[in-house]
TORBA-341033 format. One record per residue (C-alpha): residue number from 1; residue in one letter; x, y, z. Coordinates in steps of 0.02 Angstrom, whole numbers, plus 50000, padded with zeros to 5 digits. Each point is the difference from the previous one (the first is absolute). Layout:
<sites>
<site resi="NUM" resn="A" u="X" v="Y" w="Z"/>
...
</sites>
This chain:
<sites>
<site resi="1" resn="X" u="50749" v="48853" w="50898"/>
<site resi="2" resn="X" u="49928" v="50098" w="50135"/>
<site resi="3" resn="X" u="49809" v="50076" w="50025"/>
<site resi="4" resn="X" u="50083" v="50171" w="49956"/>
<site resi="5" resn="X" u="50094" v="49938" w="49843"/>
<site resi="6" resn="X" u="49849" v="49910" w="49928"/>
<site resi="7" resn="X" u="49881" v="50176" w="50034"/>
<site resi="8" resn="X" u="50140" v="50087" w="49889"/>
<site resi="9" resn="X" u="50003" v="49887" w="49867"/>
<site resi="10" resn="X" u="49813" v="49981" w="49995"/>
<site resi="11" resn="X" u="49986" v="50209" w="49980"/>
<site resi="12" resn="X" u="50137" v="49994" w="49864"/>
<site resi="13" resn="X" u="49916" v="49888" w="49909"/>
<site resi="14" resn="X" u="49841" v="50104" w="49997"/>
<site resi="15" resn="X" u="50072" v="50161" w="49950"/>
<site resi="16" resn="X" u="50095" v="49931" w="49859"/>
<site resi="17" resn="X" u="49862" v="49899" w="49968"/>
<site resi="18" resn="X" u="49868" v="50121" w="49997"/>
<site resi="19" resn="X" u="50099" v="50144" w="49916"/>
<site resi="20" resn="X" u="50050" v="49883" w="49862"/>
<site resi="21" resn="X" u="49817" v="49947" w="49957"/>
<site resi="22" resn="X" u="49922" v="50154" w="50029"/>
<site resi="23" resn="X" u="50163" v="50087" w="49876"/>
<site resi="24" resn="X" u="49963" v="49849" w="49890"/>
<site resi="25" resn="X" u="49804" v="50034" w="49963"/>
<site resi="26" resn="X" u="50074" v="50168" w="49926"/>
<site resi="27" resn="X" u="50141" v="49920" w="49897"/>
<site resi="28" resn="X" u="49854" v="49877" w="49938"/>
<site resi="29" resn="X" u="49906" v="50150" w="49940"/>
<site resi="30" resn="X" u="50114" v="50067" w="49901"/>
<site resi="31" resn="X" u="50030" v="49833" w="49925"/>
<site resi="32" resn="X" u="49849" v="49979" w="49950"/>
<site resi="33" resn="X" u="49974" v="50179" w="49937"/>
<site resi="34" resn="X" u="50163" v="50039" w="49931"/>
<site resi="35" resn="X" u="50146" v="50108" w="50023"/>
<site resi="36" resn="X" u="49911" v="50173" w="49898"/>
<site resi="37" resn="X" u="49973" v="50075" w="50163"/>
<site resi="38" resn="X" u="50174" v="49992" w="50103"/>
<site resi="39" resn="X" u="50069" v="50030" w="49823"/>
<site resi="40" resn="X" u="49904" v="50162" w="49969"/>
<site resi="41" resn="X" u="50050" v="50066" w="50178"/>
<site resi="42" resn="X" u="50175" v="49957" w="49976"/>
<site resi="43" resn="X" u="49990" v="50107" w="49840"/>
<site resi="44" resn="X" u="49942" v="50125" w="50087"/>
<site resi="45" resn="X" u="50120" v="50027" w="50106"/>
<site resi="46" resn="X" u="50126" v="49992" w="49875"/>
<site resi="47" resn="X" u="50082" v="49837" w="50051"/>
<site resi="48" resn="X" u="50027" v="49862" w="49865"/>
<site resi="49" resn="X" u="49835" v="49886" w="49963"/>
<site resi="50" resn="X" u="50101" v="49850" w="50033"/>
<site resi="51" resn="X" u="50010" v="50032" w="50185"/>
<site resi="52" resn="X" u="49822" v="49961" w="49995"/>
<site resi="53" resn="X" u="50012" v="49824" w="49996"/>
<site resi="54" resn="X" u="50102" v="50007" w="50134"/>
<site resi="55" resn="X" u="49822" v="50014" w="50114"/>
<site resi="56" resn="X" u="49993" v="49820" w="49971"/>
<site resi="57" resn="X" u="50138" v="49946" w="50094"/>
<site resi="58" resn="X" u="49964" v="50123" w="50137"/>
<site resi="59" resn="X" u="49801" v="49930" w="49990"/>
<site resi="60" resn="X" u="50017" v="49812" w="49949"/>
<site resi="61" resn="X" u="50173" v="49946" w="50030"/>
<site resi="62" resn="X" u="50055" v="50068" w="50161"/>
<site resi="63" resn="X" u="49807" v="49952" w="50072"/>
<site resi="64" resn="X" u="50029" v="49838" w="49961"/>
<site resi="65" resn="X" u="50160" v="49991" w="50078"/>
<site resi="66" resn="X" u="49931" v="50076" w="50142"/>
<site resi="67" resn="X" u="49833" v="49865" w="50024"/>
<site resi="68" resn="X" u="50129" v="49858" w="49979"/>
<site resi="69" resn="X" u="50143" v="50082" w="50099"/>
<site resi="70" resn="X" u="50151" v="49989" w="49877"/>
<site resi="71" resn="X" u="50116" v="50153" w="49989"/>
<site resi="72" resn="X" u="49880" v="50071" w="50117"/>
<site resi="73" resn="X" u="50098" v="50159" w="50050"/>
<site resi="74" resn="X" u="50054" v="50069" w="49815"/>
<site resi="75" resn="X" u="49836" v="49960" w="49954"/>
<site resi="76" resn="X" u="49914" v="50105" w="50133"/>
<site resi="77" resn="X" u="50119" v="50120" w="49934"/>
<site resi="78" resn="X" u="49939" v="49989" w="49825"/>
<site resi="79" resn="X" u="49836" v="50040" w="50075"/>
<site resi="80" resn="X" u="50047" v="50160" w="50104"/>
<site resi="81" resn="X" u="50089" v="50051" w="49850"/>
<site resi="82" resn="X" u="49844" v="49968" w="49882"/>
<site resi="83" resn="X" u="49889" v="50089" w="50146"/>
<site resi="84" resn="X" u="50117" v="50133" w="49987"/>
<site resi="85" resn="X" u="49987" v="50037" w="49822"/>
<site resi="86" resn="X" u="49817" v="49976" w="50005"/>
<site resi="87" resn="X" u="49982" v="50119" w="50113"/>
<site resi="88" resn="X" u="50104" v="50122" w="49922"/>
<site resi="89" resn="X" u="49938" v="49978" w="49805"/>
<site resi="90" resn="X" u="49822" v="49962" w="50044"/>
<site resi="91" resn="X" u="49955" v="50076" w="50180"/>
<site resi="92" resn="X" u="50103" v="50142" w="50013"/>
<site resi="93" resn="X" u="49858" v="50121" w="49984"/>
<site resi="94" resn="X" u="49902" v="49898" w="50163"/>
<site resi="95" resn="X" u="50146" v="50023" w="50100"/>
<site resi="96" resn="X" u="49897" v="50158" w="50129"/>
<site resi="97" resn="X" u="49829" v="49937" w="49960"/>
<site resi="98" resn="X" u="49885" v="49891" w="50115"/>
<site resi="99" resn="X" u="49890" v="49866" w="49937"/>
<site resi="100" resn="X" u="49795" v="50019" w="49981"/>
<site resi="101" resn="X" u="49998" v="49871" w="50149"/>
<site resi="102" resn="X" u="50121" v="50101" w="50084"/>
<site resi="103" resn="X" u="50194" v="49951" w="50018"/>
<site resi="104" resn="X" u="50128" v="50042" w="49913"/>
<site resi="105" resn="X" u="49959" v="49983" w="49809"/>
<site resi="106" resn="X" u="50180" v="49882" w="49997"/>
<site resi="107" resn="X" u="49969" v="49887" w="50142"/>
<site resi="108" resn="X" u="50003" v="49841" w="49887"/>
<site resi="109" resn="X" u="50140" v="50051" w="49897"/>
<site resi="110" resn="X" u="50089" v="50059" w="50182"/>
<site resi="111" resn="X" u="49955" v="49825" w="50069"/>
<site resi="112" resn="X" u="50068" v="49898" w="49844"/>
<site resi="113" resn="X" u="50170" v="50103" w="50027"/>
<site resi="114" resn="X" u="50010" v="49991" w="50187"/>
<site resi="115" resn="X" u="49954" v="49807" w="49999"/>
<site resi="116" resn="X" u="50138" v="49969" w="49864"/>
<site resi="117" resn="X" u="50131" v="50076" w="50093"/>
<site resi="118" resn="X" u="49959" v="49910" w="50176"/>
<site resi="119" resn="X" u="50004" v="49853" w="49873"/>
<site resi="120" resn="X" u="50163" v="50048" w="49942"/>
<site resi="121" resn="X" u="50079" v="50027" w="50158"/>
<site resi="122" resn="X" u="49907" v="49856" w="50108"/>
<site resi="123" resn="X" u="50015" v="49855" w="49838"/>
<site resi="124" resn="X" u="49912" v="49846" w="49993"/>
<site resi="125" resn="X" u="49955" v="49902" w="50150"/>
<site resi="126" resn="X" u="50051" v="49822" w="50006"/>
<site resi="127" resn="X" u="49839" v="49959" w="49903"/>
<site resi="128" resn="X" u="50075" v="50034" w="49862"/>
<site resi="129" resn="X" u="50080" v="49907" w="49825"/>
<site resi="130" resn="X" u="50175" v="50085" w="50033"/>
<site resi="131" resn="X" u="49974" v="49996" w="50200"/>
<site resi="132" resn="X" u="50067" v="50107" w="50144"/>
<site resi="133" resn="X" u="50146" v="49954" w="49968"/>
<site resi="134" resn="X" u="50030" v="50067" w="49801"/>
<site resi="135" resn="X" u="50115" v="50131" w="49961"/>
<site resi="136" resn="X" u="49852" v="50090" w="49905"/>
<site resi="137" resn="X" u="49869" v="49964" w="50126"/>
</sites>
């Protein structure tokens, strides 16, 4: 394996590893809170409560995957699709508004979805339980 090689696999590894912990903390949360939120805003919108629970795959599952780098590209896309939803059922009204702090009121949210799909299109890294090699990673 060459310098180059080894600086690629080293920055896959820390985007999938970093956007799987940091999507993780929020999947703990609602673990340990409950469903009654994502439930009440699918309501809302009209969509059927059971597509709540579908947060924790998007929010537990596919992080995991992503930290241990197994399945990593359909799980990044689990995550762009959960970013996506979130952003549409939950931050839809932030979507011209700047933050206090100044930004864009969506940066997170925008850097979640933009780091899952570089995930998704870059995959694992060799340092990785499926490895470079996969046919998911």
């Amino acid at each position: 394996m060459n310098q180059t090689q080894g600086s690629q696999d080293l920055g896959k590894a820390i985007l999938r590893i970093v956007l799987g912990v940091l999507v993780l903390l929020h999947g703990i949360s609602k673990l340990i809170a409950g469903p009654a939120f994502v439930i009440q805003v699918v309501a809302k919108a009209g969509l059927p409560e059971f597509l709540a629970y579908g947060v924790y795959i998007g929010e537990v599952l596919a992080p995991i995957l992503l930290i241990v780098g197994f399945w990593t590209r359909p799980a990044a896309l689990i995550v762009a699709i959960n970013m996506i939803v979130a952003l549409l059922l939950v931050h839809a009204g932030q979507f011209g508004q700047m933050a206090d702090t100044g930004g864009w009121a969506l940066e997170l949210q925008a850097m979640y979805l933009a780091a899952a799909i570089a995930v998704a299109l870059l995959g694992a890294g060799r340092p990785s339980v499926g490895g470079a090699g996969g046919k998911w990673n």
